[in-house]
Backbone bond lengths (Angstrom), bond angles and torsions (degrees), N, CA, C in turn:
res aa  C-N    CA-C-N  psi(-1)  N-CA   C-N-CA  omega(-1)  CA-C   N-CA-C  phi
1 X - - - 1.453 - - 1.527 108.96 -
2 X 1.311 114.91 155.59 1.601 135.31 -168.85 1.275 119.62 -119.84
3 X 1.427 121.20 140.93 1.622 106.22 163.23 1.886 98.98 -70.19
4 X 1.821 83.76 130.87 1.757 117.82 169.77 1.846 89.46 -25.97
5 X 1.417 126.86 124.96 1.252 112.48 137.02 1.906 132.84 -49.74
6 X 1.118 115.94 -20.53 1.311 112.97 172.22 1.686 123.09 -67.57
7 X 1.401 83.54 -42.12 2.210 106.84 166.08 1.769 85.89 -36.38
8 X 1.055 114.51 -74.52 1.756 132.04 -114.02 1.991 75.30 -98.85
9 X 1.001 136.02 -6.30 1.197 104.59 154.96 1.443 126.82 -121.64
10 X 1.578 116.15 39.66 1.392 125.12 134.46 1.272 122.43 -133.14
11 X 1.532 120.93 28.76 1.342 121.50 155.01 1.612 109.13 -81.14
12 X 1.305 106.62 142.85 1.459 144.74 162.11 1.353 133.29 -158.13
13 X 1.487 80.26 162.83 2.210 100.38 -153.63 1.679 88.64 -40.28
14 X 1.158 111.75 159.14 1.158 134.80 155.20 1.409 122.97 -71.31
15 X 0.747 134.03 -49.46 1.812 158.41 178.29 1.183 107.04 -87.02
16 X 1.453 151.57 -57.03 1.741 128.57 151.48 1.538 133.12 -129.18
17 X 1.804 88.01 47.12 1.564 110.75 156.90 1.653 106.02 48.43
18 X 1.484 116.32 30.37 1.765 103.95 163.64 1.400 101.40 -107.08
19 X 1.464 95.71 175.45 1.599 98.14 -179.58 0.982 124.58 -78.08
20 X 1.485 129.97 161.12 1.384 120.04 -171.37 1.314 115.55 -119.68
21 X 1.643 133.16 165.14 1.410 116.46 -152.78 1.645 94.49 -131.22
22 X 1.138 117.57 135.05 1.571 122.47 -176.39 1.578 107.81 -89.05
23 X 1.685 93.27 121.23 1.382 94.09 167.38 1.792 116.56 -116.14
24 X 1.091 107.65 112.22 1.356 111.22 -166.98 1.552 126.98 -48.58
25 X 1.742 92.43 -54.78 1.207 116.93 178.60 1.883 119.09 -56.94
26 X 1.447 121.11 -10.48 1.141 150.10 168.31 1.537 109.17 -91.12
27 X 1.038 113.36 -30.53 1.587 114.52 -156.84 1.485 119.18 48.59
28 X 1.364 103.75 57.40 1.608 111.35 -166.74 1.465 118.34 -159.92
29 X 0.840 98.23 134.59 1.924 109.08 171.91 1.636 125.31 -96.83
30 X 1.404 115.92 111.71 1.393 122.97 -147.77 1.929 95.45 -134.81
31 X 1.675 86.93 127.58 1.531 114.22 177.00 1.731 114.30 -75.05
32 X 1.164 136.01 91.31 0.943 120.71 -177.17 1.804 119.74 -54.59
33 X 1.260 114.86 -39.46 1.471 138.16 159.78 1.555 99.44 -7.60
34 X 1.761 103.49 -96.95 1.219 110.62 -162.15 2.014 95.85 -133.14
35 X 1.447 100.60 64.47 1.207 136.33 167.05 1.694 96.54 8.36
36 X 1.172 131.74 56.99 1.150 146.25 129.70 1.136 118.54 -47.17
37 X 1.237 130.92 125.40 1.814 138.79 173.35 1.936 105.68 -129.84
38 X 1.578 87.23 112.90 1.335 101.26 -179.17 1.639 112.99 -103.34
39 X 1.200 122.12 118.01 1.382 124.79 -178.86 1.609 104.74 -61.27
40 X 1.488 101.92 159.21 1.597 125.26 171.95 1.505 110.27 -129.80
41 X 1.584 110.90 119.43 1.559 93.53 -174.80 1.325 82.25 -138.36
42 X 1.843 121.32 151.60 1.124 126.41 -150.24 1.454 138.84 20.63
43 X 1.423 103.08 49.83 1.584 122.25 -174.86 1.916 100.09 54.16
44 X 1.403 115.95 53.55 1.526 101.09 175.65 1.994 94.17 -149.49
45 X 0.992 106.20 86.66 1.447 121.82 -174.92 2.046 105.93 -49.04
46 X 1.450 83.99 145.79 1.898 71.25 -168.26 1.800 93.23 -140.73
47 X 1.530 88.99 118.74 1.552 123.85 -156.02 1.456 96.86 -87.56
48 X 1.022 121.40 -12.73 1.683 111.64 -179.62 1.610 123.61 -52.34
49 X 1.070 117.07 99.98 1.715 128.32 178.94 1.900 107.82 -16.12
50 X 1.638 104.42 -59.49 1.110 126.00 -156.27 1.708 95.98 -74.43
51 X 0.907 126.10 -23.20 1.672 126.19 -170.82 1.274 98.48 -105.32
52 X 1.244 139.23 7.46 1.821 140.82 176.49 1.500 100.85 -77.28
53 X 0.896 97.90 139.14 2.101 113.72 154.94 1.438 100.37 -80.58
54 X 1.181 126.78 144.25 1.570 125.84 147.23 1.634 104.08 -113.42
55 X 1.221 116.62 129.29 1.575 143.07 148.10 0.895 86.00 -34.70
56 X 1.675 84.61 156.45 1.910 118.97 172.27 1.804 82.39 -114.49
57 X 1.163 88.07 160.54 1.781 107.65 -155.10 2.086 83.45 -93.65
């Protein structure tokens, strides 16, 4: 099972509101913006600012 494509095209970052791009193979949803990576665990993506990784650029 997948996050719903309908989900995934009005989710955005929390912190600077762009869209975010699903990477499966990660199990994660990642801001290119300000390289925020938000995990997905049992297809239920979890938007909390404070629980994000941010990438090194």
């Amino acid at each position: 099972m997948a996050i719903d494509p309908e989900l995934l095209k009005i989710l955005a970052c929390p912190v600077c509101k762009t869209p975010v791009d699903y990477r499966p193979a990660e199990s994660a949803l990642f801001c290119a913006k300000c390289r925020r990576r938000f995990a997905v665990k049992d297809d239920i993506p979890n938007m909390l600012p404070d629980e994000a990784t941010v990438l090194p650029e």
